[in-house]
N, C-alpha and C positions, 0 to 999 in steps of 0.2 A: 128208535133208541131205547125208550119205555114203553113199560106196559099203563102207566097210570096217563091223566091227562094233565094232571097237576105237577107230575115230574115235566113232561113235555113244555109246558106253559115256562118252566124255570129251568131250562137245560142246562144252561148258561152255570148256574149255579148249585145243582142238582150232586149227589155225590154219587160214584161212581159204580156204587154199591149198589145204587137204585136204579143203573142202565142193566140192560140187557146181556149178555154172555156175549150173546150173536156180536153186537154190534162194537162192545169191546174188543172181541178180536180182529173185527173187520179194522177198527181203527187201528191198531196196536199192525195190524199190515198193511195198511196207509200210510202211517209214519215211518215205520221201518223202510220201504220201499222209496221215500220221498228222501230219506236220512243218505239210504246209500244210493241212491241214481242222482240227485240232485247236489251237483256242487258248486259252491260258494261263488258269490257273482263276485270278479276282478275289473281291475280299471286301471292301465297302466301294470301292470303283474301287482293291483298292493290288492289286498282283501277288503270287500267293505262290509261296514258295518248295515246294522238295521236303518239306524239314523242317515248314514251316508249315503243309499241306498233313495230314502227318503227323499235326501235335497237331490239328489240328483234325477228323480225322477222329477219332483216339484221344477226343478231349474228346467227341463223339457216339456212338462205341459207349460209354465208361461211363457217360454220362446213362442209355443204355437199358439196358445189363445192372443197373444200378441201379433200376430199375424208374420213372424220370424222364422227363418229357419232353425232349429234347433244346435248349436254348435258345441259339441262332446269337447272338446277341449278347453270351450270357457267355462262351459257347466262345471266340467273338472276341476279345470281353477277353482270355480268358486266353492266345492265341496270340499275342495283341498283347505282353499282359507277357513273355512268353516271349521273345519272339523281341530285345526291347528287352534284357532281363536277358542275353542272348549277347551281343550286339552292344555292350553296357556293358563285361562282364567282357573282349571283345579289346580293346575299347580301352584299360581299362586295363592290359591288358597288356603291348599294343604299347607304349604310355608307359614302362612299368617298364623295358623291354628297350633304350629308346632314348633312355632320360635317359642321362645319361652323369654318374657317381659322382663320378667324379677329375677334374669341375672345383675349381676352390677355392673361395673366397667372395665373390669379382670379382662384382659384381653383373652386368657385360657378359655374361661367360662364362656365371654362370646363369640368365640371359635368352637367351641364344643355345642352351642344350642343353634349356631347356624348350619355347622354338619348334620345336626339332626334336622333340622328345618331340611335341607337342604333335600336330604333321604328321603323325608315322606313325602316333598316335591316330585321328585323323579321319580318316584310311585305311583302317584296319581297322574303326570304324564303318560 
């Protein structure tokens, strides 16, 4: 990938100015090739994420190191729960951050800062 050994030793973080020609293009058609031959893992027809991905691989090595059969429909549950219990806690979080306190008791006013709450909730959902 380098010609130095000091680039080599720090690839990781090395800039790409200081790889090779060769071996940028070889990468730049290892990604290209992976981008369009490789598509996106599903589960039930939904798309998953990197994360969901994740526990669901996690949820199949502990059925086995547990001495279990592995069972794709709990696992999916539970990535299913998983991924809802995220996507629940930003939202309300996003809400909490985008109610706005120092209205007063105008009922307009707090109808007006819970639609907005409300919008950066289902945003962040």
């Amino acid at each position: 990938p380098a010609d130095e050994e000091s680039v080599l030793r720090n690839l990781d973080s090395a800039p790409l100015s200081q790889l090779r020609p060769q071996f940028l293009a070889g990468l730049k058609n290892l990604t290209d090739r992976v981008f369009s031959n490789a598509a996106p893992k599903t589960m039930n027809n939904t798309t998953l994420t990197g994360t969901a991905l994740a526990s669901l691989i996690s949820a199949y090595v502990d059925a086995i190191n547990n001495g279990a059969v592995p069972t794709i429909t709990t696992a999916w549950q539970n990535v299913v729960e998983t991924e809802c219990r995220r996507a629940a806690d930003a939202a309300q979080k996003a809400y909490e951050e985008a109610f706005d306190r120092t209205v007063g008791a105008d009922e307009e006013a707090l109808g007006l800062a819970h639609r907005r709450a409300v919008a950066a909730a289902q945003a962040a959902f």
